[in-house]
Steps between C-alpha positions, in 0.01 A plus 500: 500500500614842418631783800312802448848673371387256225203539407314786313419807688148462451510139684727604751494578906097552456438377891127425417377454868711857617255813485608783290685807688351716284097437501209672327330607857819727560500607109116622517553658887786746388333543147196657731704662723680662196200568328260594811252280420263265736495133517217426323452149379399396129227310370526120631428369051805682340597471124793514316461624150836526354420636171295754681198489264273411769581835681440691229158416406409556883623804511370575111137435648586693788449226791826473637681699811853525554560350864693770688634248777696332229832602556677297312809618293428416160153423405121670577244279646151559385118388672275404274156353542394193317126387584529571852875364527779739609797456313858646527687501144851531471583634098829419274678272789694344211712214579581242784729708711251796504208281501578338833639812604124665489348184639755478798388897564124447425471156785655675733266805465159272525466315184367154549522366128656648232417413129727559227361535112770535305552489089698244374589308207389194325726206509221230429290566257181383672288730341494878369556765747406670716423271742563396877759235691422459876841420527587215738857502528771720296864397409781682666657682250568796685712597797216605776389177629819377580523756801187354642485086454785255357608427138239306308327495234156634580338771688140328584187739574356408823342207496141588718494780268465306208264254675280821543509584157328159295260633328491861581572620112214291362278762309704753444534660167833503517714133487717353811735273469678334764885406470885599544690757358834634458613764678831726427695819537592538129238556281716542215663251539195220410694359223346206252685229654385652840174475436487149348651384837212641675271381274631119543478561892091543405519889599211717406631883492787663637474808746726669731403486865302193552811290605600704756153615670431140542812464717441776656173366601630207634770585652254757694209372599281698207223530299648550145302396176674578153330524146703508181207692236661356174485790248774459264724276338863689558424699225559263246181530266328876450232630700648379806420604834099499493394489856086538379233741596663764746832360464363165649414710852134403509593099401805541837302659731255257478747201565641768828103467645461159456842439631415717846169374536646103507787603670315650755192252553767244583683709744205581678354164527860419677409805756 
C-alpha cells in the first residue's frame, strides 16, 4: 500500500472521521457579524439551480424575495412560493466544489433537504431531450467527494430517499428517468473515447455536482436529492440546448414539489 508522500494529493492525509478546523457555522457567524445581519434561518425545501434559469423566471413573474439573512459570500438566496411550499433557491452554483460549498452553508442555516436540478448532457441515448434522471448514484470524477468519504467508485443518493420517491413522477408531463451519471470537473474535456467509456458503464447523462453532493450527504447525515434535466447532447448536433417551455422551469419545479411533498410525508410519519 502506498504512504501518503505517495499517493496523489487529492487521496492523501484526508482523516475522514477528524472534523474540519475551519467549519461553515464559524464562516456564516463572522459573515453576519461583518455584514450586520441577523440569524435568520432559510426555508427547510432548498434548491439548487445551477444554471440559474429557475431564478429567473421567479423573479421574471415577480414572486421571488431575496432572503436578507443569507450572508453567504458568493451567491443570493431567494424565497419563493410554490403551491403553498416555501422554497429557498440557490442560482448558478456551478460545479462540485461550489455546489457542496452552498449546501454545507445552506444545512447549517436550517435547510432540511436540498434538491439539485441541474442540466446535463446525454450520454445514452434513451430518448430525445429534455428529459429527467432521478439520479441514484454518480461516478466520482471529480475531486470534492474525496474530502468527505473514501475512494470508490460511486457516490449513492440516500437510499430512504429513493424508497420515498417510487412512483412520485408518474403523471407528469414531463419524463423521469431513474439511473447513474457521470459526474466531472472538466467539461471540456468530455472527449469521444470518454464518453464511450461511460456509455459501456450503462451511464445516462453527465453533470457536474451530483457525485459530490451525494457524499456529502452521506458523509453528513443529509437530505440531498439530485436531478440531471438532460437538455443537450454536448453540442454535437444543432439546436442544442432546448430545455422546453420556460426554459424547462415549469417541467423542474414540478419534479422540486413532488420531491418535498414525498420527502416530507415520510419524515413526518417517522416523527
Amino acid at each position: 500500500m502506498k504512504s501518503d508522500d505517495e499517493l496523489p494529493p487529492i487521496l492523501a492525509e484526508k482523516h475522514y472521521g477528524s472534523p474540519s478546523a475551519f467549519t461553515p457555522e464559524s464562516l456564516l457567524r463572522e459573515a453576519r457579524r461583518q455584514k450586520k445581519a441577523a440569524e435568520e434561518p432559510v426555508p427547510e425545501v432548498c434548491l439548487l439551480d445551477p444554471d440559474g434559469d429557475i431564478v429567473r423566471q421567479i423573479k421574471a413573474e415577480g414572486r421571488g424575495r431575496r432572503h436578507d439573512g443569507w450572508v453567504c459570500y458568493h451567491t443570493d438566496l431567494y424565497i419563493f412560493e410554490e403551491d403553498g411550499l416555501t422554497v429557498g433557491i440557490v442560482g448558478c452554483a456551478v460545479g462540485a466544489s461550489f455546489a457542496v460549498l452552498v449546501a454545507e452553508e445552506l444545512f447549517a442555516s436550517g435547510c432540511k433537504l436540498l434538491i439539485s436540478v441541474t442540466s446535463s448532457g446525454q450520454i445514452a441515448p434513451v430518448q430525445p431531450p429534455p428529459y429527467f434522471i432521478l439520479i441514484e448514484r454518480a461516478l466520482r470524477d471529480e475531486g470534492t467527494s474525496y474530502h468527505y468519504l473514501p475512494p470508490a467508485q460511486y457516490s449513492d443518493a440516500p437510499e430512504a430517499l429513493l424508497k420515498a420517491l417510487d412512483g412520485a413522477f408518474d403523471g407528469l408531463n414531463a419524463p423521469v428517468r431513474r439511473g447513474a451519471t457521470w459526474t466531472t470537473d472538466a467539461p471540456f474535456r468530455e472527449t469521444a473515447q470518454a464518453i464511450e467509456a461511460m456509455r459501456r458503464r450503462g451511464l445516462l447523462a453527465v453533470e457536474m455536482e451530483a457525485a459530490a453532493l451525494y457524499a456529502y450527504a452521506q458523509a453528513r447525515g443529509k437530505s440531498v436529492v439530485c436531478f440531471a434535466h438532460v437538455t443537450n447532447q454536448m453540442g454535437q448536433i444543432d439546436g442544442d440546448f432546448e430545455k422546453g417551455d420556460a426554459n424547462g422551469t415549469l417541467d423542474a419545479l414540478a419534479i422540486v414539489r413532488r420531491t418535498a411533498a414525498r420527502v416530507c410525508d415520510v419524515e413526518a410519519a417517522r416523527v
